[in-house]
N, C-alpha and C positions, 0 to 999 in steps of 0.2 A: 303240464299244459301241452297241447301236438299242438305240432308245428302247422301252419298252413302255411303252405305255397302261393306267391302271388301273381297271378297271370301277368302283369306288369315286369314281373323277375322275370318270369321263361321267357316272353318277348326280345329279352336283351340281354339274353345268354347267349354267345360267338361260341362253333365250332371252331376245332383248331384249323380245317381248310381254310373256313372266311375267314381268320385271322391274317392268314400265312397273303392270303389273294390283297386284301388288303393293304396288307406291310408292302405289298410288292406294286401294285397301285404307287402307294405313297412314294416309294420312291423312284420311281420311273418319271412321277411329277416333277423331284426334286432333281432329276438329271437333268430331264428338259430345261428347266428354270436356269441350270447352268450352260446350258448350250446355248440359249439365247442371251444369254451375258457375255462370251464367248464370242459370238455374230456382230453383238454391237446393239444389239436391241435390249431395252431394260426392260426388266421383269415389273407385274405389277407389286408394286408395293404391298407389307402385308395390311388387310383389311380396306384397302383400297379397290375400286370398282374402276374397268378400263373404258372409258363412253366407246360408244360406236364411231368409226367413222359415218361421215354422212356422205362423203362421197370415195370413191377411190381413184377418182382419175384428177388427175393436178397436170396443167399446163404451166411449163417455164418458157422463158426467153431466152432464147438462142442468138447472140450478138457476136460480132467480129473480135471484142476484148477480150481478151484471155484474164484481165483479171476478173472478171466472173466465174471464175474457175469454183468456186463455190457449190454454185445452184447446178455446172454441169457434172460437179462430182456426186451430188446429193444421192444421183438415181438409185446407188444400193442403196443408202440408209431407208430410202422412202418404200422399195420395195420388201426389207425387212418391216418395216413397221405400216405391211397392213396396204399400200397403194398398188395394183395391179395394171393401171394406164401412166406412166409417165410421159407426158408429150414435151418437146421443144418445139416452140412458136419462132422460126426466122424473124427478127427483126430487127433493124439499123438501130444504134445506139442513140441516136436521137430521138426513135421511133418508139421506144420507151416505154412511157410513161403512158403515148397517148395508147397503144393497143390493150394495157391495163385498164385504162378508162375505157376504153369500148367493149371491154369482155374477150378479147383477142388473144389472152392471155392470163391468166388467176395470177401470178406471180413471178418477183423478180427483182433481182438489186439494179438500182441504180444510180445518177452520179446526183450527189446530193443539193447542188443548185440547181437542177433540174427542176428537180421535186418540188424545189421550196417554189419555183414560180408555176409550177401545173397545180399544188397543192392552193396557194394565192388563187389562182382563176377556174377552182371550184369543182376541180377535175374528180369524179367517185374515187379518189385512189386512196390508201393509208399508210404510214410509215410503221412499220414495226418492229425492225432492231437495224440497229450499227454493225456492219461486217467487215470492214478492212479501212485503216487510214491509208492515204495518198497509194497513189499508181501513176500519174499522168506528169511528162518533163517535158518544161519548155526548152523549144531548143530556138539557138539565135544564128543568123548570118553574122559574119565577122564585124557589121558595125551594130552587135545589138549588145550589152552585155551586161545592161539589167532590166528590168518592167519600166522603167523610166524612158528605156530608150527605143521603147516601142510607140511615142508619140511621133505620128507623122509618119509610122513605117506599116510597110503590107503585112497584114498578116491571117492566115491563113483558118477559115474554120468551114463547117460544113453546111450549116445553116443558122441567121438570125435567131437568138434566143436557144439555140441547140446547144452541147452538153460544151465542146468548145469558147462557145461565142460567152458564155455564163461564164466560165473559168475565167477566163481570161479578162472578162470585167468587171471582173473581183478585185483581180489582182492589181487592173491597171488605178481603181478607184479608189484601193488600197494604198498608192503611191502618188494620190493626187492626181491621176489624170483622167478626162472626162470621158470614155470608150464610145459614147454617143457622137462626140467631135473628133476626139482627136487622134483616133487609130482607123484605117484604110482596112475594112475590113473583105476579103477576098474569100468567095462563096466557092468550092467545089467541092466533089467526095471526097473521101477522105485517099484514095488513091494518088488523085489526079494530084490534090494538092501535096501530099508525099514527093511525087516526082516534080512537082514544080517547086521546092525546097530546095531537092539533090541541086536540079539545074541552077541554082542562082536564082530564080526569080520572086522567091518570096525572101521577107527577112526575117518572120520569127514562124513556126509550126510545134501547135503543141499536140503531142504523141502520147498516144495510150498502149499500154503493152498487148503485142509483143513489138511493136512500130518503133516505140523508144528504144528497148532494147538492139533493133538492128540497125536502128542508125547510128547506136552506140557502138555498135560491132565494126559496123561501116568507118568512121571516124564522120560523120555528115556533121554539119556546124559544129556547136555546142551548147553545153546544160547553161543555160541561163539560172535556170529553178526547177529543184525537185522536190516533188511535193511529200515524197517520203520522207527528206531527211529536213528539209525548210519550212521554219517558223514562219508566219501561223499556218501553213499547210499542213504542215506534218503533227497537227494539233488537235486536227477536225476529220472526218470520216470523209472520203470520199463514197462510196457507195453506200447504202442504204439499202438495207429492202424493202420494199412496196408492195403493196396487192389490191386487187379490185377490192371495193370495198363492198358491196353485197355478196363477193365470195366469202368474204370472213366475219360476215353477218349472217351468214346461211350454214357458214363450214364452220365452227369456232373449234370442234376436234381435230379438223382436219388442216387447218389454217397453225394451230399449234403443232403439229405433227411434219410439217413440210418447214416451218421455225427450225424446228429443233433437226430436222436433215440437215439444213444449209449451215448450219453453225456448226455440225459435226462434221461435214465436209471439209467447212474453213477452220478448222482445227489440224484434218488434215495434211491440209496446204501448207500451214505451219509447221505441223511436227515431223513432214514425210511429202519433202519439197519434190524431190526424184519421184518418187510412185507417184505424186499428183500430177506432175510434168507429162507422165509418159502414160499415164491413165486418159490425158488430156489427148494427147498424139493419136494413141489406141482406136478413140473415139470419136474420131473426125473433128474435133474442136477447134484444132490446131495442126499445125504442118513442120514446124518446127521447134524439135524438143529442145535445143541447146537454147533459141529467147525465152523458150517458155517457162524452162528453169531459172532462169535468170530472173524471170518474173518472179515466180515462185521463190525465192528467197531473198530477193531484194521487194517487194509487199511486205508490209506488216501484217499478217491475218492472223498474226496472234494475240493484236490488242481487243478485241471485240468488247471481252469481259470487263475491261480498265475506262473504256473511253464513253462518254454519255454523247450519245445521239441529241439530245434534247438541246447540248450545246453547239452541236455542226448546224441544226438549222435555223439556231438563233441567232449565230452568228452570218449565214447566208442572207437568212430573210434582212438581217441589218446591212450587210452592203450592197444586196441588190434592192432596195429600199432606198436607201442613200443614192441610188445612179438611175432612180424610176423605173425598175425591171419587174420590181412588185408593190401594192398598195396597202397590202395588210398589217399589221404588226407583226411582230415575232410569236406574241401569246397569242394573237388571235389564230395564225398560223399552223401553230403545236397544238393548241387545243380542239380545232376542227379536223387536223392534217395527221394527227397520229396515234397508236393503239399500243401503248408500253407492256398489257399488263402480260399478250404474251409470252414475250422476255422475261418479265420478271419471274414470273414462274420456271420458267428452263433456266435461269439462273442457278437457281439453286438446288438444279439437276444434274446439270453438265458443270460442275465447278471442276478448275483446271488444275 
């Protein structure tokens, strides 16, 4: 019987050239895929498809606290993965929440009583992962020497209902006492009231690093409470990140890509306190590298993965509820106020 040849065959018969161009193709792919593993950036997965970004420019918050050291270390990871405009937005840490609800800003951690009362009064904002437990110490004049004995005494915050004025009427409501009555609350920046502390003229000022840190340097009063290492502080998240919420209604690629920056940062910060200190310095973020490490390793930022978010603002929304600061519930709060699911996906990406 002759053979016949089937056009189908010659078709997808490889010279040895295309062989060799090929083999060499392939692996050239496979070097790449290692240098970007290398960089910090993940390769796609196999048989997986990488979405678009849909935008490339990300606006973050740029605030006076160094423990946001986070979002300001993020800028390479975000630049490896795809962002060509990173902006920093200046604005006061009180000033927060509200530039995220106005579009002033796409994103950014902030202090987690905050949130729960802009989140209560309807604000576009969303919660979407836990970044570092406690950063902020109360410090006392020599007749303060616990939250008890802040009844009747001056003390010092920046504005009503700002990130201050919430901490501290947690804390005092926490111990029974009414912050609405019974504490003198004294309104200036946060400068002014620093040096009206040094002088004598306040009795307690609570400090966010790197402030605590050098009045710790200083010997200026003393730790009344630190929310690092004191129960229930050191239990619940202080920062949070948040984002406009029709940014991550619009962005859902891009809103998960700036996630997963700030969580590799604040792994960082954890694992590689000195390079994040001095990265921070580098960058104009900060002026002083000796509080700013100190920050940096006295922060937890290596709890993110252990601690649930879902319980830092149930447990806010319950005692600024209890002192009239918000009307909602706890669940009605969570379920209007927050967007878990993209954490949980980089969970199980970045495991530590």
């Amino acid at each position: 019987m002759r053979n016949v040849r089937s056009p189908i065959a010659d078709n997808m018969r490889v010279t040895r050239r295309e062989f060799l161009r090929t083999s060499a193709l392939l692996s050239a792919s496979a070097g790449s895929m290692a240098l970007l593993s290398a960089c910090g950036v993940s390769p796609i997965p196999p048989g997986a498809q990488a979405s678009a970004l849909e935008t490339t420019t990300v606006r973050l918050v740029q605030a006076t606290s160094v423990c946001l050291a986070p979002q300001y270390l993020a800028e390479d990871f975000l630049k490896k993965d795809g962002f060509t405009d990173v902006q920093y937005t200046k604005i006061s840490p009180a000033g927060i929440i509200g530039g995220l609800a106005t579009g002033e800003a796409d994103m950014s951690m902030t202090f987690a009583p905050v949130l729960v009362r802009r989140l209560d009064a309807g604000d576009p904002v969303v919660a979407l992962a836990g970044v570092h437990v406690g950063c902020f110490v109360l410090f006392g004049s020599e007749h303060i020497d616990t939250i008890y004995d802040l009844k009747g005494s001056n003390v010092a915050i920046t504005e009503i209902g700002g990130s201050e004025h919430a901490f501290l009427s947690t804390m005092a409501a926490f111990v029974g006492i009414d912050p609405n009555k019974d504490i003198n609350w004294i309104t200036h920046p946060v400068p002014e009231s620093k040096q009206l502390f040094i002088d004598g003229k306040l009795d307690a000022f609570l400090a966010f690093p790197p402030i605590a840190q050098e009045l710790r340097a200083k010997q200026v009063g003393h730790e009344v409470l630190n929310s690092m290492m004191d129960k229930p502080w050191s239990q619940y998240y202080c920062c949070i990140l948040a984002a406009n919420r029709d940014f991550t209604q619009k962005n859902p690629e891009a809103t998960k890509r700036v996630v997963r920056s700030i969580l590799k940062a604040t792994d960082l910060c954890s694992q590689e306190p000195e390079r994040a200190a001095q990265l921070m310095v580098d960058r104009g973020f900060t002026s002083n590298y000796d509080y700013t490490l100190d920050a940096m390793k006295e922060i937890p930022y290596g709890v993110w993965r252990d601690y649930d978010a879902v319980d830092t603002l149930r447990f806010y929304a319950l005692k600024l509820r209890d002192i009239g600061m918000v009307k909602g519930s706890p669940d009605e709060i969570i379920a209007n106020g927050a967007d878990w699911h993209f954490l949980n996906e980089l969970k199980a990406e970045l495991k530590g």
